[in-house]
C-alpha positions in Angstrom: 85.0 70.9 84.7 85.5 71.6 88.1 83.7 74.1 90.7 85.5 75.8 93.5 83.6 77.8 95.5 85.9 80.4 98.0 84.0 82.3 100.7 85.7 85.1 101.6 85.8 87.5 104.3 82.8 90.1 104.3 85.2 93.4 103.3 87.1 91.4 101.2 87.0 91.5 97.1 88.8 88.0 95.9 88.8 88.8 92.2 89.8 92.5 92.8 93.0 91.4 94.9 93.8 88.6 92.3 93.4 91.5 89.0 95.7 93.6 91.6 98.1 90.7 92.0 98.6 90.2 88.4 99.1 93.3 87.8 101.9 93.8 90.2 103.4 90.6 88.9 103.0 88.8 92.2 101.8 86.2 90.4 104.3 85.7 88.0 103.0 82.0 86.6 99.5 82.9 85.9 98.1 85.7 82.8 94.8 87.8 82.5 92.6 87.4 79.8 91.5 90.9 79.3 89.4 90.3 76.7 87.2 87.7 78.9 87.8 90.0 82.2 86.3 93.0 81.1 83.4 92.9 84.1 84.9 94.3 87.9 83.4 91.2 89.2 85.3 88.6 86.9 88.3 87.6 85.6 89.3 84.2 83.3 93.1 83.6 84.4 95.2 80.6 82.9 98.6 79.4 83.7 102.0 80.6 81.8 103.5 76.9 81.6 102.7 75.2 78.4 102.6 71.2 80.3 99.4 73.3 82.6 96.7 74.1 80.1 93.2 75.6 80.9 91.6 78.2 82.8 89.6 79.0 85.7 86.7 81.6 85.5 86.2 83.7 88.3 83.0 85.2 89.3 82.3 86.4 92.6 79.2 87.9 93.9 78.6 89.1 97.7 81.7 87.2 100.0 81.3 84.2 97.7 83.7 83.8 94.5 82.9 80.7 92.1 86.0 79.0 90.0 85.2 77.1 87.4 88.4 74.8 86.3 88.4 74.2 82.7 91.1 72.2 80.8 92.2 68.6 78.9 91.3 65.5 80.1 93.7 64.8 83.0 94.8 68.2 83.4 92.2 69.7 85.2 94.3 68.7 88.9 97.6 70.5 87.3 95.8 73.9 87.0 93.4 73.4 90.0 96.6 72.1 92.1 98.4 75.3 91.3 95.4 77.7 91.5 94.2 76.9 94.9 98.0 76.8 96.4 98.6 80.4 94.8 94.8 81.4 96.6 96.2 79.7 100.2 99.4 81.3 100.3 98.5 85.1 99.3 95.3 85.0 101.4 95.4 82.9 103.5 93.7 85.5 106.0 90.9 87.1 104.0 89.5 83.5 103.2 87.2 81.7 105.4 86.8 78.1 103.2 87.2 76.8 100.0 84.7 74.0 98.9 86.0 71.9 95.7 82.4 70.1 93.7 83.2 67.4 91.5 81.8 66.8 88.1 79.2 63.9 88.3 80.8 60.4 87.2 79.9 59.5 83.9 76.8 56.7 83.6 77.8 53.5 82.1 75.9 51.8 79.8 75.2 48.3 80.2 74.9 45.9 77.0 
């Protein structure tokens, strides 16, 4: 799983605009989960296209709005990749940064 955390301008509502978005259909590749979106302050979207599975949880509180990337192993760039260019290109002005955490590497075990 993968973390994005967006800071956003101070008057601006990241989740709010994105609900908005989708249901204007200016997002035309990516679905609400109403059932999982039913809080003002969160939404779970995932992608329309079968070869990008997953989803990313939003969940903003204050001017910061945390992403959680959830998908196969592999995929997780695909969604993340498509999630974060549709974020830079519709607001591109009411975001300040976008910080990306990466799951810890996994421990080997030595014999």
């Amino acid at each position: 799983m993968l973390t994005i955390e967006v800071m956003c301008r101070p008057e601006f509502h990241l989740v709010a605009a994105f609900r908005a978005g989708l249901q204007e259909g200016d997002f035309k590749s990516f679905d609400l989960d109403k059932a999982a979106s039913r809080a003002r302050d969160r939404a779970v979207i995932t992608h329309k296209s079968p070869r990008t599975p997953g989803k990313v949880r939003l969940e903003q509180s204050g001017y910061v709005c945390t992403a959680k990337v959830t998908a196969p192993a592999g995929k997780e760039w695909d969604i993340l990749h498509k999630f974060v260019g549709r974020l830079v290109h519709r607001f591109d002005q009411d975001l300040l940064t976008i910080h990306i955490a990466f799951p810890a590497p996994k421990r080997r075990r030595r014999r």
